[in-house]
VMD Tcl script that draws the C-alpha trace (Angstrom):
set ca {
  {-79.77 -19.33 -26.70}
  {-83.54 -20.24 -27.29}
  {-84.77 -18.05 -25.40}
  {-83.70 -15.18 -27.45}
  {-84.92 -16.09 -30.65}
  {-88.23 -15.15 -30.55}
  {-89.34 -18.45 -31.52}
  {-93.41 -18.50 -30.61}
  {-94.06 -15.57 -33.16}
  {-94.32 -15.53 -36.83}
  {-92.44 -11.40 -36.92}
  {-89.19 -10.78 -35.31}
  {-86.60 -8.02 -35.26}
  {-83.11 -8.17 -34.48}
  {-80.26 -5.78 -34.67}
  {-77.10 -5.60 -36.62}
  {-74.68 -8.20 -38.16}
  {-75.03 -10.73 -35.09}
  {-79.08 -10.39 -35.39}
  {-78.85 -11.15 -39.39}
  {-76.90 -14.08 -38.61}
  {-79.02 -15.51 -36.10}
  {-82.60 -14.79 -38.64}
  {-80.56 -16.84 -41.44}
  {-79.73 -19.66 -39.29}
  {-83.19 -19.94 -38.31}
  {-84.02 -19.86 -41.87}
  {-86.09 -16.71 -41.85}
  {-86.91 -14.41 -44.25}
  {-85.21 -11.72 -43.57}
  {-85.60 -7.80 -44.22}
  {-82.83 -5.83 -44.03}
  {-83.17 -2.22 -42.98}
  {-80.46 0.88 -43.22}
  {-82.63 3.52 -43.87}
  {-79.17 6.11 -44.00}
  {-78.22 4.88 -46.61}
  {-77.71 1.23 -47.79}
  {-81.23 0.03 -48.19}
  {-82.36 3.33 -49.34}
  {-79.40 4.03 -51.83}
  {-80.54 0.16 -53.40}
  {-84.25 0.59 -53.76}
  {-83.30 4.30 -55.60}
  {-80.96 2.73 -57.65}
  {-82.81 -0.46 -58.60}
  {-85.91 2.22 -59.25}
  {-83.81 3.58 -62.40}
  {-83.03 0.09 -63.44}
  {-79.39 -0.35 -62.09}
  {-77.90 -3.74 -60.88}
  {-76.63 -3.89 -57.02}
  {-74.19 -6.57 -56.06}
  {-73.68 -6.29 -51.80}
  {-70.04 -6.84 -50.45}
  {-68.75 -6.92 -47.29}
  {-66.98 -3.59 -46.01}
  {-63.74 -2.57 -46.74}
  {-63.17 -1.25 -49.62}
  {-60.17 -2.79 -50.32}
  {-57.99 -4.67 -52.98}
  {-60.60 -7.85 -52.77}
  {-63.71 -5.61 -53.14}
  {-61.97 -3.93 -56.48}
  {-61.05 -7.69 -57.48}
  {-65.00 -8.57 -57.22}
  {-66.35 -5.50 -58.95}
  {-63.98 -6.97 -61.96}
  {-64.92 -10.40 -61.83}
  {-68.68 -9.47 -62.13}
  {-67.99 -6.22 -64.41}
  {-69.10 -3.78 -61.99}
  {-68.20 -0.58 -61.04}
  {-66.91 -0.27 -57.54}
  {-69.06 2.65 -55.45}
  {-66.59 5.32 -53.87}
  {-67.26 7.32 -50.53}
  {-69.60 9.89 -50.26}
  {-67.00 12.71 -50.67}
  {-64.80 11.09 -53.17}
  {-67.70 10.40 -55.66}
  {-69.09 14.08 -55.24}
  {-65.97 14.91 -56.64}
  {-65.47 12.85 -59.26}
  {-69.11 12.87 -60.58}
  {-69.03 8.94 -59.07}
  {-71.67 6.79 -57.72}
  {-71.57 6.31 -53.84}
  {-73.91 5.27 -51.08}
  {-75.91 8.58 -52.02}
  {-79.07 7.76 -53.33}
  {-78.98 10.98 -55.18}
  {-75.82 9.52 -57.16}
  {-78.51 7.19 -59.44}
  {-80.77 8.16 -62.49}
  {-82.09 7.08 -65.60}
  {-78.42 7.21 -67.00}
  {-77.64 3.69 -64.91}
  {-80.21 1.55 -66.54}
  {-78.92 -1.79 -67.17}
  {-75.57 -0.76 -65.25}
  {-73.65 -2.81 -62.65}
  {-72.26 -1.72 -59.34}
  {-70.45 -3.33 -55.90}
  {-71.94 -1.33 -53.39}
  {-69.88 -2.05 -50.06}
  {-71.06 -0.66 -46.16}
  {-69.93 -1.29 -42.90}
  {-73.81 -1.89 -41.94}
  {-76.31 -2.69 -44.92}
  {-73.93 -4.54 -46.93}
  {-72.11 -6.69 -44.41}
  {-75.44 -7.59 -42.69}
  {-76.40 -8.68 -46.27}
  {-73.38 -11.02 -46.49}
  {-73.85 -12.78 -43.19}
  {-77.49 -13.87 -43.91}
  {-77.05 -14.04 -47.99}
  {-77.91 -17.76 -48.48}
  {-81.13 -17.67 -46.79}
  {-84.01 -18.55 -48.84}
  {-85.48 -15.18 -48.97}
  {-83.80 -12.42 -48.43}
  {-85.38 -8.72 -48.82}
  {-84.40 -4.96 -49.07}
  {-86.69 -2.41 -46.71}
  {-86.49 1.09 -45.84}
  {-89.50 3.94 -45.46}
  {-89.29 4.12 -49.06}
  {-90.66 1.15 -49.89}
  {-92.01 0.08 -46.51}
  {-95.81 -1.41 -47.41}
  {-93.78 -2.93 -50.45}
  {-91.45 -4.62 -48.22}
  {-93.96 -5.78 -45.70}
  {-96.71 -7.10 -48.76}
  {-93.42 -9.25 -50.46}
  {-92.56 -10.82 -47.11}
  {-95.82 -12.00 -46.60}
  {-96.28 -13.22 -50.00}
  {-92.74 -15.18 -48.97}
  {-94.67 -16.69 -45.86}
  {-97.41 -17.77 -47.49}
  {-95.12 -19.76 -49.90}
  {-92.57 -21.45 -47.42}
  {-94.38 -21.09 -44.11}
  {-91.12 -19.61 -42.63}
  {-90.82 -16.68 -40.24}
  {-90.26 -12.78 -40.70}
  {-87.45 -11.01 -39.34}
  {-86.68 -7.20 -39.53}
  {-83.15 -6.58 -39.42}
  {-82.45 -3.03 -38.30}
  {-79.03 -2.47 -39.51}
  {-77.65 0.12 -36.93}
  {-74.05 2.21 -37.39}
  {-71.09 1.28 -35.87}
  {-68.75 3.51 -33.11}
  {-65.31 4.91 -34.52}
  {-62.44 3.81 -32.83}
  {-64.41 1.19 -30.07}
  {-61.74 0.37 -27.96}
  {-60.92 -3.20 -27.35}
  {-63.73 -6.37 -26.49}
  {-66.59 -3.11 -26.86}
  {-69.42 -4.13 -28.35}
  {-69.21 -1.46 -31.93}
  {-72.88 -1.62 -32.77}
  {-74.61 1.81 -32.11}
  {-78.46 1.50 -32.37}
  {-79.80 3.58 -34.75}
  {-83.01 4.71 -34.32}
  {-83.95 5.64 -38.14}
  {-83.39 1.52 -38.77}
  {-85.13 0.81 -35.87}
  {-87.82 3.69 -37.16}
  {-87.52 2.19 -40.36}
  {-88.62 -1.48 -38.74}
  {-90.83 -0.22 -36.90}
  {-92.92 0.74 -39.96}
  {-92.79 -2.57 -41.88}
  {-93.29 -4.50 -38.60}
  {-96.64 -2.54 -38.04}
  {-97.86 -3.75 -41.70}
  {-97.38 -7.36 -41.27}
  {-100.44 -9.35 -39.79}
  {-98.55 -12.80 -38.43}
  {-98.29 -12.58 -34.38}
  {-95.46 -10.34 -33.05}
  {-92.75 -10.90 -30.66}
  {-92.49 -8.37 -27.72}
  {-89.39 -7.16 -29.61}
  {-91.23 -6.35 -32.26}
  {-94.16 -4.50 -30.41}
  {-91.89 -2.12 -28.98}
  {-90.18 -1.34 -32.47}
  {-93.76 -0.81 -33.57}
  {-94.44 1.36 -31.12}
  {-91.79 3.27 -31.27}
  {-92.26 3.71 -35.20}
  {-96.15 4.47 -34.38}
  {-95.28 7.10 -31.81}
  {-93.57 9.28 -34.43}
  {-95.12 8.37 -37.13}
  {-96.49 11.95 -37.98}
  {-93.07 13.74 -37.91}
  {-90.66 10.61 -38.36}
  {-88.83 12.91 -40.89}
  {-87.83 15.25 -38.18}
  {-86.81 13.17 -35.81}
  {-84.36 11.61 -38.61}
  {-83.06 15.01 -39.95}
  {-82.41 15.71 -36.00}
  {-81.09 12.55 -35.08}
  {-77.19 11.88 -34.57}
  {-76.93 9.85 -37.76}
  {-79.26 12.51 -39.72}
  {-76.71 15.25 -38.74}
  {-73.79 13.31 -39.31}
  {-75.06 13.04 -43.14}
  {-76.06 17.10 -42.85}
  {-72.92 17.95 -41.38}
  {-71.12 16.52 -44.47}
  {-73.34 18.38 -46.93}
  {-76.03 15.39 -47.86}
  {-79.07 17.24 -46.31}
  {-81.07 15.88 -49.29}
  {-80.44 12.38 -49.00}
  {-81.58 12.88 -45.46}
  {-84.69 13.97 -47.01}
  {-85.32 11.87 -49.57}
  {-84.51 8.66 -47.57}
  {-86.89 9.96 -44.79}
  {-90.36 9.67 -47.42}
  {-92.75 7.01 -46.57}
  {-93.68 4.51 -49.48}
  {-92.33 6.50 -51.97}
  {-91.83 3.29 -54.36}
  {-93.18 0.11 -54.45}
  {-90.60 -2.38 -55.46}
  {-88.90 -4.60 -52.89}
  {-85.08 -5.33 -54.04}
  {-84.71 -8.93 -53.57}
  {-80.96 -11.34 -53.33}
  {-80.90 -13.94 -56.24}
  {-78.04 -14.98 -56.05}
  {-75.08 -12.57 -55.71}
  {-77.34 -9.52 -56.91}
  {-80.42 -7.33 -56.44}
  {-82.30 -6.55 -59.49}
  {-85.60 -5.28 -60.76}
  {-87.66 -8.15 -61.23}
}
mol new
graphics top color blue
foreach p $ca { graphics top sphere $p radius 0.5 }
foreach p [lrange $ca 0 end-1] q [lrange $ca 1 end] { graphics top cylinder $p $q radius 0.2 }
display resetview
């Protein structure tokens, strides 16, 4: 429906798969933010020179198939790749040893609301790590086409939601992680966005507590990835802004 597509304003947020789709049918430029740990885990990665290539969750037989056809190496889970010495979703998994190199990163949020908006005419990586980054490139974007801003905060999904529930659980380090690049653009703002603004500027000063102590921050703790918690929780810490062209983010 119109009336939920923010239409008056130049910025915009929207939530999860559903919200990506909608920005790319509007033809927006879209940001997409999973600050635990897609779009954090990409901007890391493409800071030591690697090559990303986003594909939709699972990690199945057709995911293996792709990361042949493009000569990539298929990222593992969290656990399984501590083990093996592998690359996963970890940001701490990269380093200067993957210049040049080639991976399929799949997730249930980051990548697959990546794949449902792909073949919009801009579409961007943001996180707290590169969050001024990600809010200067969109704007340069704007001033080119003239098209909108959204800010897609990612979200998690529920195990095991039981029949016709909605699976999208809001979480608040994406919507944290809007929040700041929302606050850095200067085009007018829907109410949608004002509140994620606000809630980003009302713990701005200890935003990395309030991740390390939210559910999804524990989750990763309770696993034994306190430091990705940390490192995906610093503000600006790079400046480059992973962008789609074509099937692949790269360092431009």
């Amino acid at each position: 429906m119109l009336v939920f597509q923010q239409q008056r304003y130049q910025c915009k947020t929207e939530w999860g798969v559903r919200g990506a789709r909608e920005a790319a049918e509007r033809g927006d430029i879209i940001v997409v933010v999973d600050v635990l740990s897609f779009s954090s885990t990409v901007v890391t990665a493409l800071s030591y020179g690697a090559k990303i290539f986003p594909y939709p969750p699972p990690i199945n037989e057709e995911a293996k198939k792709y990361a042949e056809e493009v000569g990539a190496e298929l990222l593992s889970g969290r656990a399984e790749a501590l083990k093996w010495g592998m690359h996963s979703l970890s940001p701490a998994s990269f380093s200067l040893h993957d210049q040049e190199k080639k991976f399929v990163m799949c997730s249930l949020n980051g990548a697959a609301c990546i794949w449902a908006a792909r073949k919009v005419p801009a579409l961007l990586i943001g996180c707290l790590l590169n969050a001024s980054a990600a809010a200067g490139k969109a704007e340069q974007l704007q001033k080119q086409s003239g098209a909108d801003i959204t800010v897609v905060a990612c979200g998690e999904r529920w195990e095991n939601p039981q029949q016709a529930e909605n699976n999208i659980r809001p979480g608040i380090e994406d919507y944290l992680g809007a929040g700041a690049i929302l606050s850095k653009l200067n085009g007018s703002k829907s109410p949608e966005a004002q509140v994620c603004i606000g809630a980003y500027l009302y713990q701005k000063e200890n935003i990395q507590e309030v991740i390390w102590n939210c559910g999804s921050g524990l989750e990763l703790r309770e696993r034994g990835f306190s430091e990705d918690v940390r490192h995906c929780t610093k503000m600006d810490e790079f400046d480059l802004v992973p962008q789609l062209k074509g099937n692949v983010f790269a360092r431009s």
